[in-house]
MARTIBA-130292 format. One record per residue (C-alpha): residue number from 1; z, x, y. Coordinates in nm, 2 decimals. Example, Ala and Ser with C-alpha at 12.3 -4.5 7.8 and 13.67 -1.06 7.14 Angstrom:
// residues 2
    n       Z       X       Y
    1    0.78    1.23   -0.45
    2    0.71    1.37   -0.11
END
This chain:
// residues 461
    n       Z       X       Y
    1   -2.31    7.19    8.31
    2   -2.10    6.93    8.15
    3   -2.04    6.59    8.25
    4   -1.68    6.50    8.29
    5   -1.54    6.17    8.21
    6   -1.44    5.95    8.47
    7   -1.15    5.70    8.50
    8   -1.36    5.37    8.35
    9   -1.43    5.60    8.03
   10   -1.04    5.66    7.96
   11   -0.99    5.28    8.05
   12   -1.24    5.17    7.79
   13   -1.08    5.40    7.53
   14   -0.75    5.22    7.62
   15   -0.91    4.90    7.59
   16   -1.06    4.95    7.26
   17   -0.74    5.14    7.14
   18   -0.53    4.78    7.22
   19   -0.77    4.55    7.05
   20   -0.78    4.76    6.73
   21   -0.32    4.80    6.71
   22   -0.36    4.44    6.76
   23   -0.60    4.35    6.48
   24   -0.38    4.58    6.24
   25   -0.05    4.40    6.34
   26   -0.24    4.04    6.30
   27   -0.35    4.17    5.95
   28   -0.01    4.28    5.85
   29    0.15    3.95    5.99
   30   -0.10    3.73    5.75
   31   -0.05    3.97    5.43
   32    0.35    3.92    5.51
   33    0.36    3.54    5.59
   34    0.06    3.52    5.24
   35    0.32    3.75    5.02
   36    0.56    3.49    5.16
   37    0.42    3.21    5.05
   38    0.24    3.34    4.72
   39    0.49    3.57    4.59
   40    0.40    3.79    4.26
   41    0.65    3.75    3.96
   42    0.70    3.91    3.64
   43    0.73    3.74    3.27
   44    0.59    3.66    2.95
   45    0.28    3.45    2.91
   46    0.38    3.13    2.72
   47    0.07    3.19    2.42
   48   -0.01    3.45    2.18
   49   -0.31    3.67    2.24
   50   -0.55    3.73    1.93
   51   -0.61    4.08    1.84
   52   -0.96    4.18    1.80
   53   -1.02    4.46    1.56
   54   -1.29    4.65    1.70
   55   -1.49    4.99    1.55
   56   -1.35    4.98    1.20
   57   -1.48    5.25    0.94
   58   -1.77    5.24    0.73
   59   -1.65    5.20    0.35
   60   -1.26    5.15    0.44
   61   -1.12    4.78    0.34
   62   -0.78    4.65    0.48
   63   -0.51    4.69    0.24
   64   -0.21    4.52    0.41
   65   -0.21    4.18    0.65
   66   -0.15    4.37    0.96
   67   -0.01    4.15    1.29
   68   -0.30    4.01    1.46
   69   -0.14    3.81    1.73
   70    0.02    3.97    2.05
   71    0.26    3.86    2.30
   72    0.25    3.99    2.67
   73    0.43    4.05    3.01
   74    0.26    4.01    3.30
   75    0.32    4.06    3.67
   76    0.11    3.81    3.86
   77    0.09    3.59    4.17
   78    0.21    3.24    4.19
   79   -0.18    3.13    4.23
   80   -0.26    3.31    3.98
   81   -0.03    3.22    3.70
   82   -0.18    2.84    3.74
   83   -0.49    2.98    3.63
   84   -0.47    3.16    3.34
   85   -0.58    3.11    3.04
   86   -0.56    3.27    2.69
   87   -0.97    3.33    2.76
   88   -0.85    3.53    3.07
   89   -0.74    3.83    2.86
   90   -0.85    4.06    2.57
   91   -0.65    4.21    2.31
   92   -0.77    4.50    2.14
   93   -0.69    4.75    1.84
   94   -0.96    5.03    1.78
   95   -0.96    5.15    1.47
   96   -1.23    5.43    1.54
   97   -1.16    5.78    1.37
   98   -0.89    5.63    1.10
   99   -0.91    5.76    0.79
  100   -0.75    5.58    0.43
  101   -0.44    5.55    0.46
  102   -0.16    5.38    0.69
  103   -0.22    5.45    1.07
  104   -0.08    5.33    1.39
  105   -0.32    5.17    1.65
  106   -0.24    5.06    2.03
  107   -0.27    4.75    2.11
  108   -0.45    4.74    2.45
  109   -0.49    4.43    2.66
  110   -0.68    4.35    2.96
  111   -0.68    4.07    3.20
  112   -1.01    3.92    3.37
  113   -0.81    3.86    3.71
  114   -0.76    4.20    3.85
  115   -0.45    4.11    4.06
  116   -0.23    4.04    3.75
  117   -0.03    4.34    3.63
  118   -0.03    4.40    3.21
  119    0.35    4.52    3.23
  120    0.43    4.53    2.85
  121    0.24    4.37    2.53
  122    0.47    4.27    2.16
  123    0.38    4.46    1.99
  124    0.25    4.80    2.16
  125    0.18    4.92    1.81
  126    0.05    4.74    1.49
  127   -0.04    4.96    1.13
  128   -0.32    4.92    0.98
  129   -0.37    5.04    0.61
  130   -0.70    5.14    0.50
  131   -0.84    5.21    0.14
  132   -1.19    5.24    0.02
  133   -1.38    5.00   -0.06
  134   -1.56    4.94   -0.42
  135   -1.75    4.66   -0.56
  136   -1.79    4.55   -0.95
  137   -2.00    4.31   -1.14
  138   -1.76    4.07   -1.33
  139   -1.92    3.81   -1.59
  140   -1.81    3.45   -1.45
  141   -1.54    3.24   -1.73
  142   -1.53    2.88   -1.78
  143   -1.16    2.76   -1.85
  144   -1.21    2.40   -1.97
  145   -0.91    2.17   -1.93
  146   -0.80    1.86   -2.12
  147   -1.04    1.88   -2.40
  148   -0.80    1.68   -2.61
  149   -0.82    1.44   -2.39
  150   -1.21    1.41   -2.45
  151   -1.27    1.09   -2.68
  152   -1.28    1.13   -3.04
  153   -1.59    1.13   -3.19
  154   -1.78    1.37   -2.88
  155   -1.86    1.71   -2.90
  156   -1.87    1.95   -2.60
  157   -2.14    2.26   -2.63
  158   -2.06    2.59   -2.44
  159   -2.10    2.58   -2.08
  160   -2.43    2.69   -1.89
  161   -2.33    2.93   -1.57
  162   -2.53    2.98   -1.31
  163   -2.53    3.28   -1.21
  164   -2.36    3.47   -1.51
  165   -2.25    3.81   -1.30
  166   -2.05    3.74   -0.99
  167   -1.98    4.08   -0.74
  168   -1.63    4.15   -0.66
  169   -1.60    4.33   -0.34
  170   -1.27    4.53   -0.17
  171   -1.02    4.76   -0.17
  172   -1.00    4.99   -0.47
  173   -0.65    4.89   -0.58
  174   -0.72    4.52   -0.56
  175   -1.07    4.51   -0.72
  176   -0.87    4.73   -1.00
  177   -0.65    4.47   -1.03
  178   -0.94    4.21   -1.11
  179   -0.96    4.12   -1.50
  180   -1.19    3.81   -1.47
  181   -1.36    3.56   -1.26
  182   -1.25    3.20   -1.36
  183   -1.40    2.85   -1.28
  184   -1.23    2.55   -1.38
  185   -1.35    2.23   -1.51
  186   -1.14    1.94   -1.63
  187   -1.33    1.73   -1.97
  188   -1.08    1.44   -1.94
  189   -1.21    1.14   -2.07
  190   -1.58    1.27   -2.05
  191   -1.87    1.10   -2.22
  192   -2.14    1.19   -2.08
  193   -2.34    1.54   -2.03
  194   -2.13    1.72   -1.69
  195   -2.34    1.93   -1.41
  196   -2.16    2.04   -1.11
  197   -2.06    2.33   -0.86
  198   -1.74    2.51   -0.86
  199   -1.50    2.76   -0.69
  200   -1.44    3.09   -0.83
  201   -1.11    3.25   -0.84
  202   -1.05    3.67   -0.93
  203   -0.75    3.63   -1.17
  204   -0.52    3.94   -1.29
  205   -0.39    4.01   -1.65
  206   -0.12    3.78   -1.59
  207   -0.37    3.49   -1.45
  208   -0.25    3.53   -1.08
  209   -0.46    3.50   -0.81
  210   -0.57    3.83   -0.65
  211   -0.62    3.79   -0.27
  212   -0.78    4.03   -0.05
  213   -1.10    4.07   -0.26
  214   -1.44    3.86   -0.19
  215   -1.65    3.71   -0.45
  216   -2.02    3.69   -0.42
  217   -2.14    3.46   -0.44
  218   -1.81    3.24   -0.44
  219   -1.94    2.92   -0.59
  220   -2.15    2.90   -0.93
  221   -2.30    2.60   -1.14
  222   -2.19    2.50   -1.46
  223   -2.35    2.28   -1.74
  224   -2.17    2.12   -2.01
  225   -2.36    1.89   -2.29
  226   -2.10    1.61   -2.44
  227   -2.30    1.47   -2.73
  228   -2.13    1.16   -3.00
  229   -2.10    1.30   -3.34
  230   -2.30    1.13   -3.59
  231   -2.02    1.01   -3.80
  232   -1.81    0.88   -3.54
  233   -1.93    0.53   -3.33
  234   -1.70    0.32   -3.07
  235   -1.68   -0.03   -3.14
  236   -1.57   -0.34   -2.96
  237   -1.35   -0.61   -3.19
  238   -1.38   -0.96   -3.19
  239   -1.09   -1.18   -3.31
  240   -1.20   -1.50   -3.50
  241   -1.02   -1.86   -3.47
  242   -1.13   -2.19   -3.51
  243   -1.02   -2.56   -3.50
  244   -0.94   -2.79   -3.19
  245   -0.63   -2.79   -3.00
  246   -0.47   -3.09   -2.92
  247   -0.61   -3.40   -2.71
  248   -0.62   -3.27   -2.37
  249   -0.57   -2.91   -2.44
  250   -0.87   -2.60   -2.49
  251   -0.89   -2.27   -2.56
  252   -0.81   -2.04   -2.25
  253   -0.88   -1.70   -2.38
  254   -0.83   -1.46   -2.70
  255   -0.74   -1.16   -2.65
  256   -0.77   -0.83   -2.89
  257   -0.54   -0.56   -2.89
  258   -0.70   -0.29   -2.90
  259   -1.05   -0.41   -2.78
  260   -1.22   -0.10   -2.85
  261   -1.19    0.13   -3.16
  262   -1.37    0.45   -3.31
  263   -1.48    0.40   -3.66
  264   -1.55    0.70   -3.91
  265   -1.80    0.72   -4.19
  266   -2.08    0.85   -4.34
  267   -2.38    0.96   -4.09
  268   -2.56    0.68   -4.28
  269   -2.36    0.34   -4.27
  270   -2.26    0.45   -3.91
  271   -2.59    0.44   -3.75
  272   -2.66    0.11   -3.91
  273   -2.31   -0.01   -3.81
  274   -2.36   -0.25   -3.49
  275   -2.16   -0.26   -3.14
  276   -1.90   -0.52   -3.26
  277   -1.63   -0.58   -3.54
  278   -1.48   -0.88   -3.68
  279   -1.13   -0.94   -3.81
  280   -1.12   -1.10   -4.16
  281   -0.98   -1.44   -4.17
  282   -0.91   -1.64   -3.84
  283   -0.68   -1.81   -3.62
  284   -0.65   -2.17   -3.69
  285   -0.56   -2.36   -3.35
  286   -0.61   -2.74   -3.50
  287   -0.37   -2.93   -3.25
  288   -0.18   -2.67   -3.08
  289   -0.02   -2.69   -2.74
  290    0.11   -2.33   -2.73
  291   -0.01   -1.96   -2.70
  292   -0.09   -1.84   -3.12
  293   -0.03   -1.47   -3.17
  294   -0.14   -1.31   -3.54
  295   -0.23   -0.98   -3.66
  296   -0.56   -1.00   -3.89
  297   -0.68   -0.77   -4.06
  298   -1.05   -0.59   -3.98
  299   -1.40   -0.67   -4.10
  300   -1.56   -0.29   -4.17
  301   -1.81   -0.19   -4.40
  302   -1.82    0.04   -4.72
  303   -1.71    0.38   -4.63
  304   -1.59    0.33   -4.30
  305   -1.26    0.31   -4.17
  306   -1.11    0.32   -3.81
  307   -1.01    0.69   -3.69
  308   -0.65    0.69   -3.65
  309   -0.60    0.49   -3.94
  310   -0.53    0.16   -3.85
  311   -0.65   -0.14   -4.05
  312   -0.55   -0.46   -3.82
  313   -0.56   -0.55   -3.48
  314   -0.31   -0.83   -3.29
  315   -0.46   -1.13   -3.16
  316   -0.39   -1.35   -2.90
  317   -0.53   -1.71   -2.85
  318   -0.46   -1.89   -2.48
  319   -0.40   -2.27   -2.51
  320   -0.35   -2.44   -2.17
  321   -0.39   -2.78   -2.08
  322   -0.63   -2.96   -1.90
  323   -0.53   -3.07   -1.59
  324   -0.57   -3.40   -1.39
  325   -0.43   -3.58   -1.08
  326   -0.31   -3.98   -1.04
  327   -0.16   -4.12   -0.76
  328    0.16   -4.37   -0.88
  329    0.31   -4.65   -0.67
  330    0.69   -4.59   -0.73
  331    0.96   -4.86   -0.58
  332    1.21   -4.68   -0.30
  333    1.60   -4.74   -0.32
  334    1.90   -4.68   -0.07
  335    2.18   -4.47   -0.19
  336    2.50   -4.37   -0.04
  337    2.50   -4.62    0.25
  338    2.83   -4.62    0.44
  339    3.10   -4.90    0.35
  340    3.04   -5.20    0.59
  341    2.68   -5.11    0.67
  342    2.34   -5.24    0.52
  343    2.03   -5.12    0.54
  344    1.67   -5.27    0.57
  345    1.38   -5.03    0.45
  346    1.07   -5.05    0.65
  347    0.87   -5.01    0.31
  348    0.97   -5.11   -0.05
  349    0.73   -4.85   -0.20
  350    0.58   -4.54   -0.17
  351    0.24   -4.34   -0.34
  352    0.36   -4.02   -0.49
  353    0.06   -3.80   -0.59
  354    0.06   -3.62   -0.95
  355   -0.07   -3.35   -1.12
  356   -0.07   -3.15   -1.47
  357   -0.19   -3.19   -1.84
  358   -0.41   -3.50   -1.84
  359   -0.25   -3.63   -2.20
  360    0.06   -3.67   -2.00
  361   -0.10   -3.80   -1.70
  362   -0.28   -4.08   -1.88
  363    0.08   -4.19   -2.07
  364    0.29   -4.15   -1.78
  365    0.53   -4.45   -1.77
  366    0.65   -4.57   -1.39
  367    1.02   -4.60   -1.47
  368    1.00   -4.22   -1.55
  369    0.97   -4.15   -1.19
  370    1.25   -4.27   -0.94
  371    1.22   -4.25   -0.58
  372    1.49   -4.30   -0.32
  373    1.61   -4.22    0.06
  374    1.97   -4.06    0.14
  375    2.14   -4.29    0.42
  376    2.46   -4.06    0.41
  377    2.61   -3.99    0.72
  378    2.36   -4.26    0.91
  379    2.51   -4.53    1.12
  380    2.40   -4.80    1.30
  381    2.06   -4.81    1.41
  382    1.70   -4.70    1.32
  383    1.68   -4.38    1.12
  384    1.34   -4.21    0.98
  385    1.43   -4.06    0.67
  386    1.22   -3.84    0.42
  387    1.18   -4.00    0.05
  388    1.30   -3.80   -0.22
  389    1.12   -3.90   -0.56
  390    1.23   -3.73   -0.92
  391    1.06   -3.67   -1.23
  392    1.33   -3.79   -1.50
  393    1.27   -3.48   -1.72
  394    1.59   -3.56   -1.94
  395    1.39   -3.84   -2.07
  396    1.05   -3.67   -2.14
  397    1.11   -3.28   -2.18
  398    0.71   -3.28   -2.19
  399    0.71   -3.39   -1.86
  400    0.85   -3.05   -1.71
  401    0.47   -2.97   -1.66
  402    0.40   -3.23   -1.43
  403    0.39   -3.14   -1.06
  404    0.48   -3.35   -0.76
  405    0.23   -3.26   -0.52
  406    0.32   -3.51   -0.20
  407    0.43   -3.87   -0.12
  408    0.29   -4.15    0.08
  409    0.41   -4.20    0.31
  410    0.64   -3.91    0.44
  411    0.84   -4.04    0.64
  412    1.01   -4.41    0.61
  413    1.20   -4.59    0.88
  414    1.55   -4.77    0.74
  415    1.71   -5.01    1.03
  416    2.11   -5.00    0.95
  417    2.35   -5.30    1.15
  418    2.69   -5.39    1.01
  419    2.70   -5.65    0.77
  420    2.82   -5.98    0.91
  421    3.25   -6.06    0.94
  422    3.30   -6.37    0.75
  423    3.46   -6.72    0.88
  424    3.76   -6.87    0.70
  425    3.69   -7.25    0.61
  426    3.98   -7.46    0.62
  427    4.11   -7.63    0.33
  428    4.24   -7.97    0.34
  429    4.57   -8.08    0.19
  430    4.63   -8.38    0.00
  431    4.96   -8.53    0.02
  432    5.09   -8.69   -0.31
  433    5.19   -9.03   -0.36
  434    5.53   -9.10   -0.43
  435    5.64   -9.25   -0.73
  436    5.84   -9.55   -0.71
  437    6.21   -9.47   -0.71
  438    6.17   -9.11   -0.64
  439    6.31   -8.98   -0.35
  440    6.16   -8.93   -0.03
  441    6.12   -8.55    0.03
  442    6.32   -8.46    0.36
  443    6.06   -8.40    0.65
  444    5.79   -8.59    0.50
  445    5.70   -8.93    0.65
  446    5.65   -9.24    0.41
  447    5.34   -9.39    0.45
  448    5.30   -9.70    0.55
  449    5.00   -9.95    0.49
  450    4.92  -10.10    0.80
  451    5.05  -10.38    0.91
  452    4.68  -10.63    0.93
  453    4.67  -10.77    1.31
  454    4.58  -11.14    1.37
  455    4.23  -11.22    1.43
  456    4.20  -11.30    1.80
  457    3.99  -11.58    1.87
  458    3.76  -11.61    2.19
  459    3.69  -11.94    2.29
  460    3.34  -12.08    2.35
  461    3.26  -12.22    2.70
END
């Protein structure tokens, strides 16, 4: 017989029925008040997603430069947008089952955070066109550059390449397009024997560039011997001069223009021929102040002559003077004092320290040299004024080459006070003595001699 329930079993059920509707409304009031505060939104992610081409046939090549970048729309929480990253998704193209030709492929993209949303991607669709994919052996070409620019008299030999045969790998249509592989080396202004590595490059019938096609290996090296001819031989030239120039003056330089030339001649002479040329003739600098300029002609042997035909050469011969110092004690004037004013210098000379060419040093005459300070504008009272000293080149044009190099001392104080006012001295008048008979002048008093007074007489006790 069956136990029946009694009221404490129903009042548990009740109980348990309570707790559970109120756990379910707690939940749904904390997913409302979290939606609240972290609400989702929808837009585009601010970077580009790179496509990854995944499963691509066996013996297809790409033909075309399909878009490998994707932009996408996402619906995402607030929390969630802060962190994301580029890494947090995967873009995808799967080229599995394509055959040659142009095919479109889905662009799929998935998100490492399964609460965002993939709500569109830009583009859904990118085409992909496939060809098959050959590879041919292509001997490697060595285009020199600027062999005129390789010094007469050298000989270049035919490059070395290593390796010889190069692979060139892609799409049918492109490798067709391949007529050679080219590596490029400049020669300019080699001398010596050249080994290095270079770039290949798969050029067309026109010597465009074909891109799309890979070169294996891409990089080969090249050997080039640059040997002198026999009969040719670079020289350096030597200008000749002789004499002195004047007292207190030397040769500075001499200069050839050109220094270097390439001579041509027999195999024979050439070898024997040493490193240096002279001119024929010289320079003659026997007392000479001055830069000398002359073309002379060259010094060359029997059956040899210079290889662009040139039979001189210009030189130059540098005179300069030797140069000295001397200090010179030089009186100092006033000028251009004020009207009414004198001055007092606190000095009467100064040192003024000279250099340039010794010969002029050693004559240099004192009253060539004037030195004086500028009162204008001063008034009374004591002033320090700077010296000015001058080099009175309209007298000596030689002595343009002299340099003032500083005065002793700089500065020089000058005491100004008003010259003195002057007293008048009086100047007596003499009176003129009248001629007898002539009138008396009106106004004038007569003089009179005086009249003698008696002696007076004192009486002794």
């Amino acid at each position: 017989m069956a136990k029946k329930s009694g009221p404490t079993t129903h009042k548990l059920i009740d109980t348990l029925g309570t707790i559970l509707l109120s756990l379910v409304l707690a939940v749904i009031v904390w997913v409302n008040a979290i939606y609240q505060v972290d609400k989702p939104s929808e837009d585009w992610f601010p970077e580009m997603i790179h496509i990854e081409f995944i499963n691509v046939p066996a013996g297809l090549a790409l033909r075309n430069e399909p878009q490998d970048y994707v932009k996408i729309r996402l619906k995402a929480f607030q929390s969630s947008w802060d962190s994301l990253t580029t890494s947090s998704f995967r873009a995808v193209a799967d080229w599995s089952g394509l055959a040659e030709g142009t095919s479109p492929v889905t662009v799929k993209v998935t998100c490492s955070d399964n609460t965002v949303t993939i709500a569109g991607t830009q583009p859904e669709t990118i085409y992909v066109q496939l060809e098959r994919t050959i590879k041919a052996a292509l001997e490697v070409t060595v285009n020199i550059e600027d062999l005129d620019k390789v010094p007469i008299g050298y000989a270049v030999d035919t490059p070395e390449v290593t390796p010889r045969f190069v692979s060139v790998e892609g799409p049918f249509s492109l490798v067709e397009q391949v007529e050679s592989v080219v590596a490029t080396l400049s020669l300019a202004d080699q001398r010596d024997p050249v080994t290095t590595t270079l770039q290949l490059q798969a050029l067309d019938g026109e010597g465009a560039v074909v891109s799309g096609v890979q070169l294996s290996p891409a990089q080969v090296a090249i050997s080039v011997d640059i040997e002198q001819k026999l009969n040719y031989r670079e020289v350096a030239v030597r200008g000749a001069i002789s004499g002195q120039p004047a007292r207190g003056y030397y040769v500075s330089s001499v200069e050839v223009e050109p220094a270097t030339l390439t001579v041509v001649g027999a195999p024979a002479v050439i070898a024997e021929m040493s490193g240096l040329v002279s001119t024929l003739g010289e320079i003659d600098v026997s007392g000479e102040t001055r830069m000398l300029a002359q073309r002379l002609p060259l010094d060359l042997p029997e059956g040899v002559s210079t290889e662009d035909g040139r039979t001189d050469v210009l030189v130059t011969v540098g005179i300069d003077a030797i140069m000295s110092g001397m200090t010179v004690e030089v009186p100092l004037k006033m000028r251009k004092i004020q009207d009414g004013l004198q001055g007092k210098l606190s000095v009467s000379t100064i040192d003024v320290y000279l250099t340039g060419p010794a010969v002029l040093l050693d004559e240099l005459q004192v009253d060539l040299l004037e030195a004086y300070v500028d009162l204008s504008g001063l008034g009374v009272g004591q002033h320090q004024v700077t010296p000015v000293v001058n080099i009175l080149v309209q007298q000596n044009e030689e002595l343009a080459d002299v340099v003032i190099n500083s005065v002793s001392p700089a500065y020089v104080a000058v005491d100004i006070v008003e010259l003195p006012t002057p007293t008048p001295t009086p100047t007596p008048t003499e009176t003129p003595t009248p001629t007898p008979g002539s009138p008396t002048p009106p106004g004038s008093l007569t003089p009179r001699s005086p009249t003698p007074k008696p002696a007076t007489v004192t009486p002794t006790p």
